[in-house]
Backbone as JSON Lines, residues from 0, in Angstrom:
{"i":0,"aa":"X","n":[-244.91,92.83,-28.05],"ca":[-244.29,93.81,-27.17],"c":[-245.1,93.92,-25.89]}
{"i":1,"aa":"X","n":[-244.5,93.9,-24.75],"ca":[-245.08,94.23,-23.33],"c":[-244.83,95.27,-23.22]}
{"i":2,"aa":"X","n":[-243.71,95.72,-22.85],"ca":[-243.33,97.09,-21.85],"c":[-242.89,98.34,-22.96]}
{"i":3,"aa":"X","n":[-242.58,97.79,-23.9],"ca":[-242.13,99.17,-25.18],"c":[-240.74,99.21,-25.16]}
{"i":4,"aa":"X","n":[-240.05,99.13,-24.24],"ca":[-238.46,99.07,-24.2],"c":[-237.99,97.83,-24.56]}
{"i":5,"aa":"X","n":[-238.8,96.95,-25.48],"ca":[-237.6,96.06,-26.19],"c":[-237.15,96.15,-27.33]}
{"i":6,"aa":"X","n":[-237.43,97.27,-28.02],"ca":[-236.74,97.84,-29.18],"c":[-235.6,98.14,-28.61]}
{"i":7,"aa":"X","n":[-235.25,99.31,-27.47],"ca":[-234.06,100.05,-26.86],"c":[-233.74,99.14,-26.65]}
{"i":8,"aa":"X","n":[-233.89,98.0,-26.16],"ca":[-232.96,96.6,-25.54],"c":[-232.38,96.01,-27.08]}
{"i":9,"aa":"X","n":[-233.46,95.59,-27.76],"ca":[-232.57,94.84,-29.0],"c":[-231.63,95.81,-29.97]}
{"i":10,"aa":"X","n":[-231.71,97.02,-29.44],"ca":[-231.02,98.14,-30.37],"c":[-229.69,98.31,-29.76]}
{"i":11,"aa":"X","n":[-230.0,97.99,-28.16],"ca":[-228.02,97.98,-27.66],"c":[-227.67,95.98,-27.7]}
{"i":12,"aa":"X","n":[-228.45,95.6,-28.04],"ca":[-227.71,94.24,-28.04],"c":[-227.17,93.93,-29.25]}
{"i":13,"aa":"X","n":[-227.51,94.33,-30.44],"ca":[-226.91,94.92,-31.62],"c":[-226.04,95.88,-31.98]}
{"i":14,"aa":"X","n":[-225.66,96.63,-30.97],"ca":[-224.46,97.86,-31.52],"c":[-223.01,97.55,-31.72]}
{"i":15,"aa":"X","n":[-222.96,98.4,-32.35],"ca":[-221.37,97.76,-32.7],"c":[-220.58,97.1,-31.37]}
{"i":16,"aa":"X","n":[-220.6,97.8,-30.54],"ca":[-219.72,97.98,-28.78],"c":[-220.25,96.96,-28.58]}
{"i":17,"aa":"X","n":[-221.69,96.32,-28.34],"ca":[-221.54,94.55,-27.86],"c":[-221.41,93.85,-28.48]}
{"i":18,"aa":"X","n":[-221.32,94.09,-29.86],"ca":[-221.11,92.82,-30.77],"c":[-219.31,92.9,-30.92]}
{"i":19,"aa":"X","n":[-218.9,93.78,-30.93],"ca":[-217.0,93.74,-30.52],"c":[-216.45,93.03,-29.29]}
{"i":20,"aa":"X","n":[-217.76,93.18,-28.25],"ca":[-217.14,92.84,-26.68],"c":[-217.12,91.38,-27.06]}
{"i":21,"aa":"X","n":[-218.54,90.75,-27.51],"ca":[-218.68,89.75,-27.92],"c":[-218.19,88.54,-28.58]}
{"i":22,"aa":"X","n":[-217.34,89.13,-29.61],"ca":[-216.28,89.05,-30.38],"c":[-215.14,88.93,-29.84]}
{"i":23,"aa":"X","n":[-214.46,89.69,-28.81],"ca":[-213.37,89.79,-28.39],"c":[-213.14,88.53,-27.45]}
{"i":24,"aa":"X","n":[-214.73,88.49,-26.83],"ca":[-214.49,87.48,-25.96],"c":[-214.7,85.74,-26.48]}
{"i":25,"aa":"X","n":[-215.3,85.85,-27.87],"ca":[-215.27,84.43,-28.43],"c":[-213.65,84.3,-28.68]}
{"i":26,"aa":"X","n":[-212.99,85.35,-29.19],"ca":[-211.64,85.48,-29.52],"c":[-210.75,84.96,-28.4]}
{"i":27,"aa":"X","n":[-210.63,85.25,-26.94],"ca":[-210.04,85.04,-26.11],"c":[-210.04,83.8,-25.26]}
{"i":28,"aa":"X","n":[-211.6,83.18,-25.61],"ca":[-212.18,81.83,-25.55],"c":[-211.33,81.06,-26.67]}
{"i":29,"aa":"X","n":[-210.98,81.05,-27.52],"ca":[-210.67,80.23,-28.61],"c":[-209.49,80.53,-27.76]}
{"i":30,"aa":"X","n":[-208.46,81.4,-27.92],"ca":[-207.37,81.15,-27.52],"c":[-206.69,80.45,-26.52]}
{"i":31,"aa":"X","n":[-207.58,79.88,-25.82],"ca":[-207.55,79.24,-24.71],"c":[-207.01,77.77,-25.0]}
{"i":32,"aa":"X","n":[-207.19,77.19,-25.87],"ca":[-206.93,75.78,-26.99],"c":[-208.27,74.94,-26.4]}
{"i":33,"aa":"X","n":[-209.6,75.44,-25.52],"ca":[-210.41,74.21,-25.19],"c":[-211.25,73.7,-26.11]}
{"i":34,"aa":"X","n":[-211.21,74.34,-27.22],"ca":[-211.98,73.87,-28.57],"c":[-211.01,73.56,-29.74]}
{"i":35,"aa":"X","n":[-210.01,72.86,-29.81],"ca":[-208.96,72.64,-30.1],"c":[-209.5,71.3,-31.3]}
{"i":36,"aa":"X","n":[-209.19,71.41,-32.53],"ca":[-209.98,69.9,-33.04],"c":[-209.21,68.74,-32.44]}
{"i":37,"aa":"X","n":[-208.45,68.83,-32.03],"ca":[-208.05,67.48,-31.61],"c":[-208.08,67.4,-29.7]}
{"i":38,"aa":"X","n":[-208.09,66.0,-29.54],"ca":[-208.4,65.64,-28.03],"c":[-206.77,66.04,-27.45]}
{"i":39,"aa":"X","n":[-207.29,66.49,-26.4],"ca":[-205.64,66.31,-25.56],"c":[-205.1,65.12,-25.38]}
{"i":40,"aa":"X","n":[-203.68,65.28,-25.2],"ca":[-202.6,63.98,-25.7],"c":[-202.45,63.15,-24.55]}
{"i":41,"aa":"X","n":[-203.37,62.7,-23.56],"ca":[-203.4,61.84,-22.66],"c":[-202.57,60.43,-23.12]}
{"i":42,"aa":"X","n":[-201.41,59.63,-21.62],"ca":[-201.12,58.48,-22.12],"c":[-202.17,57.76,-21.58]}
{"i":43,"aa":"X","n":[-202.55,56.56,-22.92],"ca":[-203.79,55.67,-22.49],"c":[-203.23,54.55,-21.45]}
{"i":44,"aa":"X","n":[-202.41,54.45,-21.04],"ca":[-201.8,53.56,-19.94],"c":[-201.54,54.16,-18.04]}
{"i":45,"aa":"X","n":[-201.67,55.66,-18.72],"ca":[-201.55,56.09,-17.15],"c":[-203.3,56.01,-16.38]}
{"i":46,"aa":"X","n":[-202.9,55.6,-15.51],"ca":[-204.11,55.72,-14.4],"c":[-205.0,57.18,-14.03]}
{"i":47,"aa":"X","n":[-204.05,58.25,-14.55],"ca":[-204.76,59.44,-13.71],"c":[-204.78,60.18,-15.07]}
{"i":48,"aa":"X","n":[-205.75,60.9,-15.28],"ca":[-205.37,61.92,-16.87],"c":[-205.52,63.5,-15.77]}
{"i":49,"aa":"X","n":[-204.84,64.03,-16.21],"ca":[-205.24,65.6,-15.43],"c":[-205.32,66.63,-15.92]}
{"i":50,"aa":"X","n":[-206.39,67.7,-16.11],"ca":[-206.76,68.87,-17.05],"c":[-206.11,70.22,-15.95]}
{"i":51,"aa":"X","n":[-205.5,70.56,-16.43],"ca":[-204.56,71.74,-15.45],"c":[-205.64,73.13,-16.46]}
{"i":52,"aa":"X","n":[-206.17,73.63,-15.18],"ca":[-206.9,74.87,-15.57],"c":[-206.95,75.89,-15.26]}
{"i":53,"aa":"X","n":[-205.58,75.61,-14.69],"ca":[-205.36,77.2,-13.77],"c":[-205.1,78.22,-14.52]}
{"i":54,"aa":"X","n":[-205.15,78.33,-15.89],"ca":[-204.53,79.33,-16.76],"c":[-205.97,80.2,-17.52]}
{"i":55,"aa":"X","n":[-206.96,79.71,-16.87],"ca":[-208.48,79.75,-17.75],"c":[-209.13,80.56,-16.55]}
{"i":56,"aa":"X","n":[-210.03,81.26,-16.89],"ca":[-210.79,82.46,-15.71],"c":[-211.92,80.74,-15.07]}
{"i":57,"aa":"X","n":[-212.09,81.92,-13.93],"ca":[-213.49,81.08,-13.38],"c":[-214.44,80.02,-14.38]}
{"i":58,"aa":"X","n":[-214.94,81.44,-15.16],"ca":[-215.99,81.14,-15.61],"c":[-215.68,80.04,-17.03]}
{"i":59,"aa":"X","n":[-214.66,80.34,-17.47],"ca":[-213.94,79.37,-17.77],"c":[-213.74,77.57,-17.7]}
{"i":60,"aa":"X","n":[-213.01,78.07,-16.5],"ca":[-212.74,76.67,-15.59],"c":[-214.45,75.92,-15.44]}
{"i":61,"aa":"X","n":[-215.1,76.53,-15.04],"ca":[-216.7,75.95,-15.26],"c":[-217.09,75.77,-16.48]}
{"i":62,"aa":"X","n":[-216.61,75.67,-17.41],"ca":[-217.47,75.94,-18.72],"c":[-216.7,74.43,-19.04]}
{"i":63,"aa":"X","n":[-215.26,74.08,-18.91],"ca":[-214.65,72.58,-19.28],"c":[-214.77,71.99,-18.3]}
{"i":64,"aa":"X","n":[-215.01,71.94,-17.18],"ca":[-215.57,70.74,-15.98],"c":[-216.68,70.74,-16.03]}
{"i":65,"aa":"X","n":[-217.68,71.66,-16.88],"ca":[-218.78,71.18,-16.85],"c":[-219.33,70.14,-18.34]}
{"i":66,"aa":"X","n":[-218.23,70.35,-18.98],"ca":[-218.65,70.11,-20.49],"c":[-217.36,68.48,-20.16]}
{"i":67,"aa":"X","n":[-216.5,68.44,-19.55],"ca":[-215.81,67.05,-19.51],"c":[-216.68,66.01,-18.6]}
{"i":68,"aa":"X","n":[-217.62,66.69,-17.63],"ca":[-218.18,65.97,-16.65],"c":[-219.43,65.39,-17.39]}
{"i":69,"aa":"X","n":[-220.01,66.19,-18.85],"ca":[-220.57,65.78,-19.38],"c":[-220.72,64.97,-20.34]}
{"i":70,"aa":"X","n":[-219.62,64.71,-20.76],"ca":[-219.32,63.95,-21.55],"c":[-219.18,62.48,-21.1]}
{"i":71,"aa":"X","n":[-218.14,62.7,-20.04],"ca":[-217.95,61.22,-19.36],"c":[-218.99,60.45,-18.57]}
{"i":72,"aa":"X","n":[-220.04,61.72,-17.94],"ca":[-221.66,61.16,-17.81],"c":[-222.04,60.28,-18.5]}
{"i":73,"aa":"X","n":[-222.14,60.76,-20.13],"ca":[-223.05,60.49,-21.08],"c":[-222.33,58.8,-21.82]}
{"i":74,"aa":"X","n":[-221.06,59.22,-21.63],"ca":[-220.32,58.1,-22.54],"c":[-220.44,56.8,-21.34]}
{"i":75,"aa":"X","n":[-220.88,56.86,-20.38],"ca":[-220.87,56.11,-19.04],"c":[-222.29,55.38,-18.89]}
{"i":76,"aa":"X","n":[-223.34,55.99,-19.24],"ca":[-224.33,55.73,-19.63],"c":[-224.9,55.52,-20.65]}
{"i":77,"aa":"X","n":[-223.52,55.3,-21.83],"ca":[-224.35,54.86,-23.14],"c":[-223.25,53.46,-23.12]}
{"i":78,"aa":"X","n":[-222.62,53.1,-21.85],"ca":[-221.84,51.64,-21.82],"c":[-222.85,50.84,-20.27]}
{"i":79,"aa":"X","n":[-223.67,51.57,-20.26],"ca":[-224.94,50.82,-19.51],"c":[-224.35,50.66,-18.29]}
{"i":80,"aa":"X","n":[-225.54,50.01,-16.96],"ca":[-225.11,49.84,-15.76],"c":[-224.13,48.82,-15.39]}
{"i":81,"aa":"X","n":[-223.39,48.88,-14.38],"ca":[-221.89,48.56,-13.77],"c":[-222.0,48.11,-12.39]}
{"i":82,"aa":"X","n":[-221.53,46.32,-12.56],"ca":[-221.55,46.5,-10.73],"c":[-220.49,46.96,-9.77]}
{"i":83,"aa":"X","n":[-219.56,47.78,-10.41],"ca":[-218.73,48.75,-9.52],"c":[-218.09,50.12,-10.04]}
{"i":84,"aa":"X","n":[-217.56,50.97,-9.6],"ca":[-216.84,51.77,-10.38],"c":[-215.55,51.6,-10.66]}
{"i":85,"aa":"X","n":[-215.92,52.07,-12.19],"ca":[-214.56,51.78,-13.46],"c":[-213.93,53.22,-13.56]}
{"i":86,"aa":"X","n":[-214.29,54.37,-13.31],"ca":[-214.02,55.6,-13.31],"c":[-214.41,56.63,-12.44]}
{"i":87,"aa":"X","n":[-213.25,57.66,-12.11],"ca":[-213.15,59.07,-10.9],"c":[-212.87,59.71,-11.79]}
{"i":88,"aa":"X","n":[-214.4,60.88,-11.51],"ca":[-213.75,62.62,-12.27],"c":[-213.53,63.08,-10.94]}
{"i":89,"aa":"X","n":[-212.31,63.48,-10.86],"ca":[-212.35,64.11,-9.29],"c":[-211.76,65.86,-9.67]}
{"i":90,"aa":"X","n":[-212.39,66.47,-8.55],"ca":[-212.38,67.73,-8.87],"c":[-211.9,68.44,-7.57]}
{"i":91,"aa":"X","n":[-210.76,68.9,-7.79],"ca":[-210.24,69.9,-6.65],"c":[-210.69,71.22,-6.77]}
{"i":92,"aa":"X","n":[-211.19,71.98,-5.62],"ca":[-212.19,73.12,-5.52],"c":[-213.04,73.03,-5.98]}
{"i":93,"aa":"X","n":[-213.7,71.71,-5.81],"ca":[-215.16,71.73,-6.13],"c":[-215.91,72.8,-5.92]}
{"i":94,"aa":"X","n":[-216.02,73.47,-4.43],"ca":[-216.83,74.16,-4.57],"c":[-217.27,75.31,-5.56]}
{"i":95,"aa":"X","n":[-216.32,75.35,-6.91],"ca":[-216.5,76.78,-7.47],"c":[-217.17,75.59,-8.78]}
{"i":96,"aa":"X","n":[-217.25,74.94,-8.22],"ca":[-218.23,73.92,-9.92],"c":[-219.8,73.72,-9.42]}
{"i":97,"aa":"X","n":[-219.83,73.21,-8.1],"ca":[-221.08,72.54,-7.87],"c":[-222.29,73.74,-8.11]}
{"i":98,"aa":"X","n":[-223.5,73.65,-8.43],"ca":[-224.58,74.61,-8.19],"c":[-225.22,73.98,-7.72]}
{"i":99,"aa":"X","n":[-226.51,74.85,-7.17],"ca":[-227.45,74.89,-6.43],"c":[-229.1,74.23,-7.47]}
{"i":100,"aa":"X","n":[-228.46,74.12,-8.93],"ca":[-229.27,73.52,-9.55],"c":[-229.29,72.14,-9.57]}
{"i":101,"aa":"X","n":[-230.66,71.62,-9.6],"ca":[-230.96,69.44,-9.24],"c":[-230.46,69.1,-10.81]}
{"i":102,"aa":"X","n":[-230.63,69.72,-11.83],"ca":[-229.87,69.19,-13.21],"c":[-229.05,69.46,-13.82]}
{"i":103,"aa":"X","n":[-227.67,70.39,-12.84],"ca":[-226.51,70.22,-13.53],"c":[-225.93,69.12,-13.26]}
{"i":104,"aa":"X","n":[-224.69,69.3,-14.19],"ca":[-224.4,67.98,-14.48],"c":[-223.39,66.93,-13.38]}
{"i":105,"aa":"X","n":[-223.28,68.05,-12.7],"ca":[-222.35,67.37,-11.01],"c":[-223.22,67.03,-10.27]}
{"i":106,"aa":"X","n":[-224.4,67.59,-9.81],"ca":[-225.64,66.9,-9.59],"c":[-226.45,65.79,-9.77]}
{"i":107,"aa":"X","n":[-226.31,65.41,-10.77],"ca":[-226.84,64.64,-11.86],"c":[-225.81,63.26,-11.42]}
{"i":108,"aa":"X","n":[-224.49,63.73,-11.3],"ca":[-223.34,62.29,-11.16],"c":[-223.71,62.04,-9.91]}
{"i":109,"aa":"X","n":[-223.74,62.76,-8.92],"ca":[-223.5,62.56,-7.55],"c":[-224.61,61.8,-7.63]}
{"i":110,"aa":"X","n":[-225.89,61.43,-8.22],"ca":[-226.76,61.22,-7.88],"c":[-227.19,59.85,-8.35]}
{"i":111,"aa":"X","n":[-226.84,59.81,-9.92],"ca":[-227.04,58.72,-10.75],"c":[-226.15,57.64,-11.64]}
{"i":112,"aa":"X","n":[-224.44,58.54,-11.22],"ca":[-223.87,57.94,-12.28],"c":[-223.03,56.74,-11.59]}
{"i":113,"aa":"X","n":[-223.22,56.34,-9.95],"ca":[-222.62,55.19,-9.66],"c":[-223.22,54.06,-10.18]}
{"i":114,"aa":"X","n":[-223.89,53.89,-10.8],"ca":[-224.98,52.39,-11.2],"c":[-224.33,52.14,-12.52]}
{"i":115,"aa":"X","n":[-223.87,53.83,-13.37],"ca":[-222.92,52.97,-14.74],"c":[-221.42,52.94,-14.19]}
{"i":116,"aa":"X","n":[-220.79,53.0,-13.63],"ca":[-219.32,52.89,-13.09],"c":[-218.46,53.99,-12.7]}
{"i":117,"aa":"X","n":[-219.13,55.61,-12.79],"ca":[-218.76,56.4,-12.55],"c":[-218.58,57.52,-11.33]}
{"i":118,"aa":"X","n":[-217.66,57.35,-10.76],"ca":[-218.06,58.02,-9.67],"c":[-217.13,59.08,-9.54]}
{"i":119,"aa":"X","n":[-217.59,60.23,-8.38],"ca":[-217.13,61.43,-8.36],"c":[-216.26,61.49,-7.28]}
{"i":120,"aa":"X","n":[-214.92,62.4,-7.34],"ca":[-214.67,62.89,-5.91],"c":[-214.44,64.62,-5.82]}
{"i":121,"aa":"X","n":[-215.32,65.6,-4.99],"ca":[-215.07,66.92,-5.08],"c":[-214.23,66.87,-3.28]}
{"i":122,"aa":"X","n":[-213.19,67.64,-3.53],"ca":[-212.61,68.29,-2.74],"c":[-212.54,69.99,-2.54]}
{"i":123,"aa":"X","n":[-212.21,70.13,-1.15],"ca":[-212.83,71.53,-0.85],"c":[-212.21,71.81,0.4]}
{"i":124,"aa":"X","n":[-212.1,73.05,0.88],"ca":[-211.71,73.82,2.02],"c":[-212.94,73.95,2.74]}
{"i":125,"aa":"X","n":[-213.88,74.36,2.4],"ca":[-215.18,74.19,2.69],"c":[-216.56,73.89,2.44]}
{"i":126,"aa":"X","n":[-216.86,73.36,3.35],"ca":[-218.78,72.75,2.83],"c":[-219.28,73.23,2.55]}
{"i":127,"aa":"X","n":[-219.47,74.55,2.94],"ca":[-220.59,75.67,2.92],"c":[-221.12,75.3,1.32]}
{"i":128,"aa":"X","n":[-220.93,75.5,0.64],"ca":[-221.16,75.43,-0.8],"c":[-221.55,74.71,-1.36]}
{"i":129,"aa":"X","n":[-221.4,72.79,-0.95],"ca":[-221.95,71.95,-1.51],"c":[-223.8,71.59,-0.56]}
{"i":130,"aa":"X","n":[-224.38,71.32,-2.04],"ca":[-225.69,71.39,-1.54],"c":[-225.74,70.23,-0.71]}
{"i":131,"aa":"X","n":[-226.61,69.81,0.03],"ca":[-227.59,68.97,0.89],"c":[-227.51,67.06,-0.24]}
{"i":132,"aa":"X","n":[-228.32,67.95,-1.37],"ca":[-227.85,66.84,-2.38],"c":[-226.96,65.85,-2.36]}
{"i":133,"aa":"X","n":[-225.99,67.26,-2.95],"ca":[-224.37,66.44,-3.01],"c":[-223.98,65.63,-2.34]}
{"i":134,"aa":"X","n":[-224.02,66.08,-1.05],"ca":[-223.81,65.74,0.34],"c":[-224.26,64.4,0.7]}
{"i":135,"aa":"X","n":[-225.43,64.28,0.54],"ca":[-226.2,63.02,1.38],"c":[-225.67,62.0,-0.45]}
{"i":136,"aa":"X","n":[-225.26,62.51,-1.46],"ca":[-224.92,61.13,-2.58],"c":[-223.54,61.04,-2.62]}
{"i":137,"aa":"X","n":[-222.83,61.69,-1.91],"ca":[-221.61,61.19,-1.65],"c":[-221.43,59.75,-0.74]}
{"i":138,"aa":"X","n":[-220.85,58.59,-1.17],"ca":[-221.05,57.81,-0.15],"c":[-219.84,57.79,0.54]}
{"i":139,"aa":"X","n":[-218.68,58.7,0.45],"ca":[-217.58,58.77,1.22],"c":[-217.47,59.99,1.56]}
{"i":140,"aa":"X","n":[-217.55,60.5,2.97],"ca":[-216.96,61.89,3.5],"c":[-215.72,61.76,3.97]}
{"i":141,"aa":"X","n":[-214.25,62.22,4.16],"ca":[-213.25,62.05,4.67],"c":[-212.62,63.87,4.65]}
{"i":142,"aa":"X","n":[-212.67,64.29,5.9],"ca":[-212.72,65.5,6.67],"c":[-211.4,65.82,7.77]}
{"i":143,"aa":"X","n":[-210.41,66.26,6.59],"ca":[-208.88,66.2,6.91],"c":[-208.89,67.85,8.58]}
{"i":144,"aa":"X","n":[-210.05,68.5,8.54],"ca":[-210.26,69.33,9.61],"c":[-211.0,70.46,9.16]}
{"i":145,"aa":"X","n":[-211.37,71.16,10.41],"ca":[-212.33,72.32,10.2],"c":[-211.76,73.23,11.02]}
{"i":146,"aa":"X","n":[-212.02,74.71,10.65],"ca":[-211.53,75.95,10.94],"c":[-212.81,76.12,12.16]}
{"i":147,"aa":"X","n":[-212.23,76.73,13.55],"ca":[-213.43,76.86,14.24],"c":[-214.11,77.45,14.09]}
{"i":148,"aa":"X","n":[-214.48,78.64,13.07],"ca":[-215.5,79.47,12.86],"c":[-216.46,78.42,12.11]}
{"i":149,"aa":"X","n":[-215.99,77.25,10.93],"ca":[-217.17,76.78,10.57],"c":[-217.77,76.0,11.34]}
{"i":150,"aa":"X","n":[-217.25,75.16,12.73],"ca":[-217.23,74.25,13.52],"c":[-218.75,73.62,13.42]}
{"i":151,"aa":"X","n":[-219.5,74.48,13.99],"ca":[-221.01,74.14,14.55],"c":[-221.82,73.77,13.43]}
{"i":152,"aa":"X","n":[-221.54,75.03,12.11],"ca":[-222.19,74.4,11.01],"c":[-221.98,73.32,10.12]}
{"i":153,"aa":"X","n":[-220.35,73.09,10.37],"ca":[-220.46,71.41,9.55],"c":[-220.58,70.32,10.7]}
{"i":154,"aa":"X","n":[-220.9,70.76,11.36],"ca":[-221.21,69.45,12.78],"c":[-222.8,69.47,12.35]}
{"i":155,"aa":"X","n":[-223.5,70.34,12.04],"ca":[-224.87,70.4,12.05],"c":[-224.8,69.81,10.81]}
{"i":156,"aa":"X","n":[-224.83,70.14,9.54],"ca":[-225.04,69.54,8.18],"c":[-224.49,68.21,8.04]}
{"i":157,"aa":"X","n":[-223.57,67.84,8.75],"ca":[-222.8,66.35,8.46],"c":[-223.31,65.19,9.75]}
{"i":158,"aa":"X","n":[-224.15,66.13,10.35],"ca":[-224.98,65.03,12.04],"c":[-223.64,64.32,12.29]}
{"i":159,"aa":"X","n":[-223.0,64.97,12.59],"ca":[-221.35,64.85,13.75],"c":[-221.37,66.01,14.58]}
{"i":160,"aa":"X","n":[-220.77,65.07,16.21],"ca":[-220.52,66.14,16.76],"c":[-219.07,67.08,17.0]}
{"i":161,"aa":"X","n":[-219.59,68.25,17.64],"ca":[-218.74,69.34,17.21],"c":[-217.03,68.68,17.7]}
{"i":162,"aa":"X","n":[-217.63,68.56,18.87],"ca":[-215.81,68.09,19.76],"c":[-215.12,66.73,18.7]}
{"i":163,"aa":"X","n":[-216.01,66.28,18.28],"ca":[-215.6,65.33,17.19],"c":[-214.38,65.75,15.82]}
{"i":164,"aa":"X","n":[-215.16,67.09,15.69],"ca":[-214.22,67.77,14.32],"c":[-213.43,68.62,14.66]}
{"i":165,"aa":"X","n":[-213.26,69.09,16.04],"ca":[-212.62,70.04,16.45],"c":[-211.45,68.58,17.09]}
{"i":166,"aa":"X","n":[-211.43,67.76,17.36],"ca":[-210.22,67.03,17.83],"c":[-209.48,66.41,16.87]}
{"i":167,"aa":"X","n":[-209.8,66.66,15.26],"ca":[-209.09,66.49,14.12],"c":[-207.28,67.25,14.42]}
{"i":168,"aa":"X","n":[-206.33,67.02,14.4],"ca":[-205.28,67.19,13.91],"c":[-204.45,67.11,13.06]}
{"i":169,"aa":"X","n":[-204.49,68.9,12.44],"ca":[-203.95,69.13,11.32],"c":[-202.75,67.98,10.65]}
{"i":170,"aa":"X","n":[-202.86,67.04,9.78],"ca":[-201.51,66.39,9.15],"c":[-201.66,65.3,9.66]}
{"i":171,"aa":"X","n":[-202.43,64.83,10.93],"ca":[-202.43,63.63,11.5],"c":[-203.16,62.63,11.68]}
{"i":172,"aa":"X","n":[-204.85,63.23,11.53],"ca":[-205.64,62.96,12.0],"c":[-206.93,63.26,10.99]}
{"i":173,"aa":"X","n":[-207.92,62.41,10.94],"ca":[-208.94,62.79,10.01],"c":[-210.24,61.9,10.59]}
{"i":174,"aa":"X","n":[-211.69,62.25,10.35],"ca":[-212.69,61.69,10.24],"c":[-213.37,61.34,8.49]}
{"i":175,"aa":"X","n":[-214.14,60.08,8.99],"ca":[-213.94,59.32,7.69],"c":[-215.34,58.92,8.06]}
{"i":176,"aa":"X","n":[-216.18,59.03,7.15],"ca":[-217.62,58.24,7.05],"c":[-217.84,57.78,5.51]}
{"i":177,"aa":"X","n":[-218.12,56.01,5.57],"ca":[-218.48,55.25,4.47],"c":[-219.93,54.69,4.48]}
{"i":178,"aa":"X","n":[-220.38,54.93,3.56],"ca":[-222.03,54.19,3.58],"c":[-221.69,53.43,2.22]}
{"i":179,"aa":"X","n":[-222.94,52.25,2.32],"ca":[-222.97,51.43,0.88],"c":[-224.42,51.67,0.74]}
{"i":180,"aa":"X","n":[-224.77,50.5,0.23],"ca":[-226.09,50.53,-0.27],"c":[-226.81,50.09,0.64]}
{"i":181,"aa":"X","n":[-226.29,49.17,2.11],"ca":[-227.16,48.14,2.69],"c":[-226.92,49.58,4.19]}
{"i":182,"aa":"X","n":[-225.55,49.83,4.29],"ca":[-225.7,50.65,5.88],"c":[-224.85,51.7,6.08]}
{"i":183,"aa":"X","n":[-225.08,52.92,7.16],"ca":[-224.25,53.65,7.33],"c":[-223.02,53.4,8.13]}
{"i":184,"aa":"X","n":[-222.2,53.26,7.85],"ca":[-220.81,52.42,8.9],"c":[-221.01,54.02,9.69]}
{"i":185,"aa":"X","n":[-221.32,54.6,9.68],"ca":[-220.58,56.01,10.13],"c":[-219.43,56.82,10.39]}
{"i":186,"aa":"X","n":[-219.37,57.27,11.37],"ca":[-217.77,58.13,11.43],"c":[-216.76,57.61,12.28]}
{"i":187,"aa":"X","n":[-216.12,57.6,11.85],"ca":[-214.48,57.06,12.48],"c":[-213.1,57.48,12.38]}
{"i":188,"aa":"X","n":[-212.28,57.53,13.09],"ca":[-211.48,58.6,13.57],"c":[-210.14,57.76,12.67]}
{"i":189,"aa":"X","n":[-209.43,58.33,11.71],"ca":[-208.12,57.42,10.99],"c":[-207.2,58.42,11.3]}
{"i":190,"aa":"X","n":[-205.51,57.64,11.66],"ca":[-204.47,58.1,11.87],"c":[-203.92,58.17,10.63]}
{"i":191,"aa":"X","n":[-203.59,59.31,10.17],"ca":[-202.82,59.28,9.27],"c":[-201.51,58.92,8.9]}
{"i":192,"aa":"X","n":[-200.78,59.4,10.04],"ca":[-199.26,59.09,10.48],"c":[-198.79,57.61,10.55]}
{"i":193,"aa":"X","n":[-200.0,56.6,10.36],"ca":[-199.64,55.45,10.32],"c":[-199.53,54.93,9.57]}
């Protein structure tokens, strides 16, 4: 014991009232079907499999993109290194997955999992959110436009300039930067409409 109040602490983490909340909420978790004994009924011939999670809270939705991203990590790296990629977990609204931690597991891909065949794509409304990390192990940026309030700061974090992202047109127009292993091609302006 340090402080004397961890009796009062282990005495409400035991009361009936959190062990019901507790309960209620393993209950509402199960109901969800993501622990389901069987795998979802993906066809093994289609190209795209898609986990629709809009029906699951936040914290939720993080708990199976973080536990599918881990899996396909692991199963990716126990079929050894790859000289290209064989697989995209791609994730729309990334930003409510990525953290600010170097060993979660989106971290971890962005960083290491192109060498076994796996690679990532997060999409987003905004940068603000993805770390520095992420960022510099992405080897494709493609930047359909920016709102002028974020203007200056994704011109600063992405070393583009501002009049550059501000002459994006909505539906028409996009900036595109590809790097490999040998160079940075950098940024370049693609018509969409074509």
């Amino acid at each position: 014991m340090e402080s004397g109040d961890e009796i009062d602490s282990l005495l409400k983490m035991t009361s009936k009232e959190v062990l019901q909340s507790c309960y209620e909420r393993l209950c509402n978790l199960e109901s969800t079907g993501i622990f389901k004994p069987t795998a979802p009924q993906f066809d093994p011939s289609s190209s795209i499999w898609r986990y629709d999670l809009s029906a699951l809270s936040t914290d939720e939705q993080k708990m199976v993109v973080d536990m599918v991203a881990e899996d396909l990590f692991e199963d990716s790296r126990r079929t050894g290194e790859k000289g290209q990629t064989e697989l995209f977990i791609c994730i729309d609204e990334g930003h409510k997955f990525v953290t600010k931690d170097k060993d979660h597991v989106l971290s971890k891909i962005a960083r290491e999992a192109r060498k076994f065949g796996l690679g990532m794509i997060l999409s987003s409304q905004g940068l603000g959110d993805f770390t520095d990390e992420i960022l510099s192990n992405m080897g494709t940026k493609f930047i359909l436009g920016v709102d002028s309030t974020f203007l200056d700061s994704t011109a600063k974090k992405l070393k583009i300039e501002p009049k550059r992202l501000s002459s994006i047109q909505i539906h028409k127009t996009a900036v595109i930067q590809i790097k490999n292993q040998m160079e940075d091609h950098g940024w370049h302006d693609m018509d969409l409409a074509g």
